[in-house]
C-alpha positions in Angstrom: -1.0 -72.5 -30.7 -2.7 -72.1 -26.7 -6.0 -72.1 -27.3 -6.2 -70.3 -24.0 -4.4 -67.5 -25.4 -6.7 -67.4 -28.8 -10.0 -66.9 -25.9 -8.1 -64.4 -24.4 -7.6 -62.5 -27.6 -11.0 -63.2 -29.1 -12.6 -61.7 -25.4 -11.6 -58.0 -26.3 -14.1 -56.7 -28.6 -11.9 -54.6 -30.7 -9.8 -57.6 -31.1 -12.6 -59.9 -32.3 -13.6 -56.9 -34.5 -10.5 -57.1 -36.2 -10.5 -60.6 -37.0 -14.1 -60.3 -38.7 -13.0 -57.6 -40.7 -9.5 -59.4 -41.8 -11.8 -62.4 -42.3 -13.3 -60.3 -45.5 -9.5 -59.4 -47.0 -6.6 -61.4 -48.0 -4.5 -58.2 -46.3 -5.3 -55.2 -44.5 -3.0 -52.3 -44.3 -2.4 -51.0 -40.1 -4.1 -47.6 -41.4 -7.0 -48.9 -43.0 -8.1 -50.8 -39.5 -7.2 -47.8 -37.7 -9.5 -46.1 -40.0 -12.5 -48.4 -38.5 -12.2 -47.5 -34.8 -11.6 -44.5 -32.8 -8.0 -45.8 -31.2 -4.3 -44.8 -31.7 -1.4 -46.2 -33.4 0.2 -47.3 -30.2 -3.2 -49.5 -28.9 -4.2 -51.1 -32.4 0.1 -52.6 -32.2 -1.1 -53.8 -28.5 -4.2 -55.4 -29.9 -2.2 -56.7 -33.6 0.5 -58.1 -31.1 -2.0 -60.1 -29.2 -3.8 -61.3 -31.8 -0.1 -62.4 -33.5 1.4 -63.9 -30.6 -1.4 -66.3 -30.3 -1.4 -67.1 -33.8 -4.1 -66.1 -35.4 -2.9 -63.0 -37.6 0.1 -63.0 -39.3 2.3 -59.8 -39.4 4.3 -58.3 -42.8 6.1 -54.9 -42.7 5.9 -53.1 -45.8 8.0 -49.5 -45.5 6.5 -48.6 -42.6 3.2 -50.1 -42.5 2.1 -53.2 -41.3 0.1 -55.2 -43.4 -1.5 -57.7 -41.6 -3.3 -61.0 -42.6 -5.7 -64.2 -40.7 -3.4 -67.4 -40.1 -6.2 -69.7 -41.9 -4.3 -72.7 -40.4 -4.5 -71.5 -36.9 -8.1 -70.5 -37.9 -9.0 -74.2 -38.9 -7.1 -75.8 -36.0 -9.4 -73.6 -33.5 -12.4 -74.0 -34.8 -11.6 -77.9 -34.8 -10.7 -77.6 -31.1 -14.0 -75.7 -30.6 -16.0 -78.8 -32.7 -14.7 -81.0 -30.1 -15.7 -79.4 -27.4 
């Protein structure tokens, strides 16, 4: 985990949107977070691959949905990065 990327991610507001509201779900459907902003398909996968390439969502296709969840690990190990600082 580069906690440089997770700052990165967590600057874009959309992105740090998406993280409060998986941060009330155990899983969240592509087309239910698409529901909550006024983007397209192709930008919330820019946004869900940013947010999974530094760790902090994880990704599961189901049919042709993505279903996407909070990596509580990565979660933990940032905010103990952040306690440190």
């Amino acid at each position: 985990m580069n906690h440089v990327q997770i700052f990165k991610a967590l600057s874009d507001s959309t992105r740090l949107e998406i993280v409060l509201m998986l941060s009330n779900t155990e899983k969240m459907c592509a087309c239910k977070i698409l529901e909550k902003f006024e983007i397209t398909q192709p930008t919330l996968s820019h946004h869900m691959k940013i947010l999974s390439e530094c760790g902090l969502v994880n990704t599961q296709k189901v049919g042709k949905w993505s279903h996407y969840s909070l990596n509580h690990d990565a979660i933990t190990n940032f905010k103990k990065f952040i306690n440190n600082i």
